[in-house]
C-alpha angles and dihedrals in degrees: 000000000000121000090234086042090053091046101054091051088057098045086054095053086054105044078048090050091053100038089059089040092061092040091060088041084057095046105117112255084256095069101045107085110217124165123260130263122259114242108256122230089247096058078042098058089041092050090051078046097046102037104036116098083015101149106215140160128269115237090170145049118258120199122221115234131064093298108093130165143294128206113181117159093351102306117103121205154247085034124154125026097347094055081046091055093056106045082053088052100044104013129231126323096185135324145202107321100012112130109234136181125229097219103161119030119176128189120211137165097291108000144044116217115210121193125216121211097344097323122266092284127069124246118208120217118227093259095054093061087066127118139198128203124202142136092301097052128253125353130196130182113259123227128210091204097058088127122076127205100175121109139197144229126206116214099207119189120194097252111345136350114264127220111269135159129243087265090052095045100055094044072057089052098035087113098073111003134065131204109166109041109102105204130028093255096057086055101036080049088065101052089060137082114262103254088059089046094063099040093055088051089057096034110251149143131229132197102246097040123132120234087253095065096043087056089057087046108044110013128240103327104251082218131019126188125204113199131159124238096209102299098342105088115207135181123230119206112196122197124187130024115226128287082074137041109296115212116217099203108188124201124192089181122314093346138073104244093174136026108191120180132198112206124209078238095057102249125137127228120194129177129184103149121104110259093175131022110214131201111257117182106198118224126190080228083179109043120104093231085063095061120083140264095250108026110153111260129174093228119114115244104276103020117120129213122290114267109239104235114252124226116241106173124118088195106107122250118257115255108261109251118277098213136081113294105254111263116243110202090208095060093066108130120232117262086226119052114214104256111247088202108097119235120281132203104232116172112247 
């Protein structure tokens, strides 16, 4: 290759190299990726300041226990089945709708821990570590609120939690946690498909509703009957007394199976037919693998379950008696069942 050649092909690479070098340089900020910042220890301080004793609404279940939640890129878990297994096993802490208090919130290296309703341990104030000896040993005050029913979620980020503003936190939070509704019923309405939305603005009532959401709708029933259809046994709420137009809301469990209506003018509305199809994990709420690892139990370590007695006897079993079984006053059933739905705050 000639010198003057060689030089013109180097003088082209360059004038190239500068030519891409000015082009990223003129690339807008939105296009060039950089990390984001950490969160410093100032916007930490104001975000325990600005979040703690905030009262909010519940839009998801929270289980009572030390297993808490945990929200990380929008899914929360346990959710499914395994959220339904231990709110079998522990019970609820709160649910949609429900008003909580953030009353302990933590920041650590990738996640921030808030605490619902005093957390699901106990804390002990200074005065209730003390004490007293006397004659009759040792003495310590009692407390009424051993028990905790609070919970916990646990905002988790990939490495390190970045800097973000209060806005930018709560859309964070927005799964489980509501900031902007102002009543129970405008945050309970957006944890619901549409079409139960909508009913329970208007008051209704759908076949296939839970008695959560009839209780939105409609209010606490002013009667409730409890009857048997051969061996299924049903509840029926009635709402109204005539002169108006009297609801029928029948529940087979949990779900309303038949909405009959007595019109003013005497007609007569049924409805069987299933209007919503809600989501129903199943849990083998009874079975011994449900249960967990460490549920309490009054066995001794290393006692094992009591052996049913076996019957060894050749001799034929008596006919069981023909007439009718003996009445016991005492077993009569209440007219009213006890609800299994927990108490909501509905505006009045």
């Amino acid at each position: 290759m000639k010198p003057r050649h060689a030089a013109f092909v180097l003088l082209s690479l360059l004038m190239l190299s500068v030519a891409h070098a000015s082009a990223s340089d003129q690339q807008p900020a939105s296009q060039k990726s950089s990390p984001p910042r950490r969160m410093t220890s100032h916007t930490r301080m104001e975000t325990i300041r600005a979040f703690e004793s905030e009262l909010v609404y519940i839009r998801t279940l929270f289980p009572m226990g030390k297993k808490g939640l945990t929200l990380k890129n929008g899914t929360i878990s346990p959710s499914g089945v395994d959220l339904q297994r231990l709110i079998v096993t522990w019970g609820p802490s709160v649910k949609p709708g429900d008003q909580a208090r953030i009353t302990s919130i933590s920041v650590k290296e990738s996640r921030i821990h808030f605490e619902i309703n005093g957390g699901p341990v106990k804390k002990q104030k200074w005065y209730e570590r003390i004490e007293i000896d006397g004659p009759g040993g040792t003495a310590a005050p009692s407390d009424a609120n051993a028990n905790p029913r609070g919970s916990y979620v646990d905002l988790v980020f990939d490495h390190y939690i970045p800097e973000m503003d209060a806005p930018q936190l709560k859309q964070l939070l927005r799964p489980v946690f509501d900031f902007d509704s102002k009543s129970a019923v405008e945050a309970y309405l957006e944890t619901v498909p549409p079409k139960v939305k909508e009913a329970i603005k208007n008051h209704q009532v759908l076949v296939g509703m839970n008695r959560e959401m009839v209780i939105y709708s409609k209010g606490r029933a002013p009667k409730k009957i409890r009857e048997k259809d051969g061996e299924a046994e049903y509840e029926d709420w009635i709402y109204g007394e005539p002169p108006q137009d009297v609801d029928f809301v029948r529940f087979m469990g949990d779900e309303v199976t038949r909405v009959e209506t007595m019109k003013v003018t005497g007609e007569k509305v049924v409805r069987v037919e299933k209007e919503v199809e809600l989501n129903h994990p199943t849990v083998a709420a009874a079975s011994p693998t449900s249960q967990p690892a460490n549920a309490p139990s009054l066995r001794r370590p290393g006692e094992d379950l009591p052996v049913p007695p076996t019957t060894t006897s050749t001799r034929p079993l008596a006919p069981p008696p023909t007439g009718p079984p003996p009445s016991d006053p005492g077993s009569k059933q209440p007219d009213f069942a006890p609800s299994e739905i927990a108490q909501a705050d509905l505006p009045r």
